[in-house]
N, C-alpha and C positions, 0 to 999 in steps of 0.2 A: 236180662235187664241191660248189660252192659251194651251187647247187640242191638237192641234199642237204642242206646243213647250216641252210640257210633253211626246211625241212619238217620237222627235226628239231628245230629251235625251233619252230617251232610247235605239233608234236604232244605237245614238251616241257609246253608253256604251257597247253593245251589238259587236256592229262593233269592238271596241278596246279591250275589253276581249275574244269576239268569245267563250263566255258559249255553253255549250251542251247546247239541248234542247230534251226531251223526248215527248213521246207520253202518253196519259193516259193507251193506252195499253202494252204500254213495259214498266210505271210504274208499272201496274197491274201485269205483268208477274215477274217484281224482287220481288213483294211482295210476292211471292208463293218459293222463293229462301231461302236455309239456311241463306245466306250475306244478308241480307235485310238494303236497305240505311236508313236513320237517315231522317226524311220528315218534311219540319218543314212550318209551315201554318202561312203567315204574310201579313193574313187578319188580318181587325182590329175584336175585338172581337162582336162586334155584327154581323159583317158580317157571322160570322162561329155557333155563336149561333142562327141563322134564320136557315142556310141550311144546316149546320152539316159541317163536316171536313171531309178529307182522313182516315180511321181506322189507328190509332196509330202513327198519327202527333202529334207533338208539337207543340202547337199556340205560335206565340210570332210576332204580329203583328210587323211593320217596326218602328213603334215608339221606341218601346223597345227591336228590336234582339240585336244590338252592344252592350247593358248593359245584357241581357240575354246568348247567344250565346254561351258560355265558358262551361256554365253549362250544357250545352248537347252535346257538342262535343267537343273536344280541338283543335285550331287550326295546333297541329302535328298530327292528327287523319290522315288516307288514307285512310278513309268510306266514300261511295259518300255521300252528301248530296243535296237533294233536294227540291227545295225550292216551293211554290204556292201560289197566290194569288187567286181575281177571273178572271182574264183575261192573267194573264201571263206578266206581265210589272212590275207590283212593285217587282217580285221573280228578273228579272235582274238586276235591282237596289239592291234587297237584297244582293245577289251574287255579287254585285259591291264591297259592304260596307264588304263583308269575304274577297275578295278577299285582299280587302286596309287593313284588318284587320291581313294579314298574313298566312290565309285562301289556298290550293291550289287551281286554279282556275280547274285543273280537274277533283277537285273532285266536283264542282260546279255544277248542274245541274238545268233548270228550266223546269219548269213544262207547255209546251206547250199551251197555250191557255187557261192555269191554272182551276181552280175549276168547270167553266164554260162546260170544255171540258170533263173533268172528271165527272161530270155529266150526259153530252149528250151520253157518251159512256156508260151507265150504270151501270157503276164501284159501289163498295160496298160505300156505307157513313156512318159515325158514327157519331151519335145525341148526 
């Protein structure tokens, strides 16, 4: 039950921001680009020190983005940023909290099926 109602916020939030969503390979494909977006990993930290991160994310788990956030990007920035967890649910909720934050929502991007999927596709990882 509870598990439900944690998918139901988010398909909520999802529904009323309407974030992009990427694929690990058309992430893959911007990271080979001179513009490369800003990727910021909001696993919690042991999560990303088990399985490694994205090459040249920023961790800043969902506890600490809103007090971090600033410092990596500034909310008048118009660099995509994209966000990953491991399943792709907490980054829309990240992307909720930029958005409220002042954040544009298009530059908002989440990360499809997040870390999980990035993986399955066999994308580069950084330990």
């Amino acid at each position: 039950m509870l598990q439900s109602r944690w998918t139901d916020l988010v398909k909520e939030t999802q529904k009323n921001y309407q974030f992009k969503e990427i694929t690990a390979e058309e992430l893959a494909a911007q990271l080979t680009e001179k513009e490369k977006p800003v990727i910021i990993d909001v696993r919690e930290g042991a999560e990303w020190a088990q399985t490694g991160k994205i090459p040249n994310a920023v961790t800043l788990s969902r506890g600490v983005l809103e007090l971090a956030i600033e410092k990596v990007v500034s909310p008048d920035s118009d660099r995509p940023v994209v966000l990953y967890c491991a399943g792709g649910l907490r980054s829309i909720m990240a992307a909720e909290a930029m958005a409220r934050m002042g954040y544009d929502k298009k530059n908002l991007i989440s990360l499809k099926g997040g870390f999980s999927a990035w993986n399955k596709a066999g994308q580069d990882v950084e330990k």
